[in-house]
C-alpha positions as CSV (number, residue, x, y, z in Angstrom):
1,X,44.5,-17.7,53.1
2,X,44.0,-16.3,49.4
3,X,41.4,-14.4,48.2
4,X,40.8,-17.3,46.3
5,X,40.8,-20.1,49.1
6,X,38.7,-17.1,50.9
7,X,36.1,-17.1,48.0
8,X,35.9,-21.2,47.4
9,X,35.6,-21.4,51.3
10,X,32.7,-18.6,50.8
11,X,31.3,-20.4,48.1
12,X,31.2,-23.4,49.3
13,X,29.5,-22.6,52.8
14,X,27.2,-20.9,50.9
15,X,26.2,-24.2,49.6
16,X,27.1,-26.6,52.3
17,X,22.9,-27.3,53.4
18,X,22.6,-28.7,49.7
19,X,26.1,-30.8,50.1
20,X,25.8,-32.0,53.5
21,X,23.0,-34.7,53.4
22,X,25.3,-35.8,50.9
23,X,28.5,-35.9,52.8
24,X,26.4,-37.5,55.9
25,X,25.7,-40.9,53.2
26,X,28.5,-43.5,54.3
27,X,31.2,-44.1,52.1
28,X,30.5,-40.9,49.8
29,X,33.6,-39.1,49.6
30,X,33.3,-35.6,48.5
31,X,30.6,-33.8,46.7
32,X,31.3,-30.9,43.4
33,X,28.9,-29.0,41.6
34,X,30.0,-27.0,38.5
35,X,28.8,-25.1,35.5
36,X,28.0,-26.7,32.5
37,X,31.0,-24.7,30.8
38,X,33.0,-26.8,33.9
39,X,33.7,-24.1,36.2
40,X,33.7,-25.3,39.9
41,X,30.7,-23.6,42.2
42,X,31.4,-25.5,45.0
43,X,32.8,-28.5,46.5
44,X,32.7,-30.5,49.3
45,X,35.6,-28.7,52.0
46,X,38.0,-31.4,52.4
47,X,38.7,-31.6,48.5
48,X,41.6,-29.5,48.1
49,X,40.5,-26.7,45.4
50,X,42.6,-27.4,42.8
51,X,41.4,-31.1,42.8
52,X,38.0,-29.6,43.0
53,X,38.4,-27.6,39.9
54,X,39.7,-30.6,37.6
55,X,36.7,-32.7,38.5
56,X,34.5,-29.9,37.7
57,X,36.3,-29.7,34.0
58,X,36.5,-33.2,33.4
59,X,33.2,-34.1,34.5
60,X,31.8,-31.3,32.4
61,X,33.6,-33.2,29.3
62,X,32.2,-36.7,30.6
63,X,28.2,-35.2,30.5
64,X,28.9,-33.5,27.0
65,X,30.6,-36.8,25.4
66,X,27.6,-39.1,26.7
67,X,25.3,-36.8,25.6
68,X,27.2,-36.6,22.2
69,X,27.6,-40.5,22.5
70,X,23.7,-41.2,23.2
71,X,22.3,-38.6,20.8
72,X,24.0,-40.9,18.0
73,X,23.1,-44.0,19.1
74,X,19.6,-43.4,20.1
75,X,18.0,-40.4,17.8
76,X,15.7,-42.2,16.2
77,X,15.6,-39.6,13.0
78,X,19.1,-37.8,13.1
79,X,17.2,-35.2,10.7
80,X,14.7,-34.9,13.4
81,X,16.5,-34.8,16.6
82,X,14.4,-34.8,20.4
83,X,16.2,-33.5,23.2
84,X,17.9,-36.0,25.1
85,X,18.9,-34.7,28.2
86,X,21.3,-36.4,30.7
87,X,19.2,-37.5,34.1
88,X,22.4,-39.8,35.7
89,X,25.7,-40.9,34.6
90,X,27.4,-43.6,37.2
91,X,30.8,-44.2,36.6
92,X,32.4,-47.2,38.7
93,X,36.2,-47.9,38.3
94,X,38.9,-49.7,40.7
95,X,39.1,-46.4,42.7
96,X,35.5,-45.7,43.3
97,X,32.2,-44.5,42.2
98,X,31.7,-41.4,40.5
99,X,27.3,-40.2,40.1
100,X,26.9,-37.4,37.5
101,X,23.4,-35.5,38.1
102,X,22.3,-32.5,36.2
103,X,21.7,-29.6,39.1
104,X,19.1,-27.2,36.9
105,X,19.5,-26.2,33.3
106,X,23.7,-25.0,33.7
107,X,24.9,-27.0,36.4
108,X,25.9,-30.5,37.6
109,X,26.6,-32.3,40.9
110,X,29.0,-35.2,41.3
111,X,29.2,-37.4,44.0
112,X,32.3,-39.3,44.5
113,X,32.5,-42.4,47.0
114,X,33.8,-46.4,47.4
115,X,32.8,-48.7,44.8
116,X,30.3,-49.9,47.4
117,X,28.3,-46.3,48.3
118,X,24.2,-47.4,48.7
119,X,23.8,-46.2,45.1
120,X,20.0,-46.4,45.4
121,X,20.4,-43.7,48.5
122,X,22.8,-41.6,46.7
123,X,21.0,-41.3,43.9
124,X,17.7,-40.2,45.6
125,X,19.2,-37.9,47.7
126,X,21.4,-36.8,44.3
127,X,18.4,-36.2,43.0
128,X,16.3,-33.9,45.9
129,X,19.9,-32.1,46.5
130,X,20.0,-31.1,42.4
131,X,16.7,-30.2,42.5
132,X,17.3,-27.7,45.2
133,X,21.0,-27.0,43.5
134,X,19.2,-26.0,40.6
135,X,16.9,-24.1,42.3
136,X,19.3,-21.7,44.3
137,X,21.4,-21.4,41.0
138,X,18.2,-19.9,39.5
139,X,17.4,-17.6,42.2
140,X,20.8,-15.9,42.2
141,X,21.3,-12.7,40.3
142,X,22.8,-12.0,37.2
143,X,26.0,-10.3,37.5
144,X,25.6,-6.5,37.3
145,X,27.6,-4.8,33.7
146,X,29.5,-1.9,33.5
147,X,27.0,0.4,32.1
148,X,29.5,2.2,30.2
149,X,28.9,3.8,26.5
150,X,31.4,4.6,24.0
């Protein structure tokens, strides 16, 4: 094992309490939560890390491009604009489901399943488990600087 894999598998345990009631939801496959910049935080254990990281990037792209997409087509006064936060993105193709859910102010959680998860228990559960994402996200430390001068 890598320092790496040691640090996802750190990571991720660290967060497994939010992910699990999640993961317990027949038919959901695997849970990720990433920055907003789309770096992974965690993921769900049996998604292979480099997996893992791709749906963290990609999904980041998905949130900015809606929100891109939806600020054009629904600002009522583009010289005025309101904030028009994502709340859900649900993404349904031949392979599956895909639920995008903002996890505090710089993070997301995506939950991937079958085409036939109970989206109305997903997405409540989505919703306490970003909640309390975004909560523990706020409550960590900033990273310590070098407190170097020059």
């Amino acid at each position: 094992m890598t320092d790496t894999d040691r640090d996802t598998k750190s990571s991720s345990d660290d967060y497994s309490m939010v992910l699990q009631p999640l993961l317990d939801i027949p038919k959901v496959r695997h849970t990720v939560v990433a920055s907003s910049d789309g770096m992974l935080v965690a993921a769900s254990k049996d998604l292979p890390r480099d997996r893992a990281e791709g749906v963290a990037a990609m999904s980041s792209s998905v949130l900015s491009a809606n929100r891109a997409t939806t600020n054009e087509a629904l600002q009522a006064d583009p010289d005025h604009p309101v904030d028009n936060p994502v709340e859900t993105i649900t993404a349904i193709t031949a392979l599956g489901t895909l639920m995008f859910m903002p996890a505090g102010k710089n993070a997301f959680l995506v939950v991937v399943g079958e085409r036939d998860m109970p989206m109305g228990i997903v997405a409540g559960t989505a919703a306490r488990q970003a909640r309390k994402l975004g909560e523990k996200l706020m409550s960590v430390p900033a990273r310590a600087t070098s407190s170097t001068q020059s």
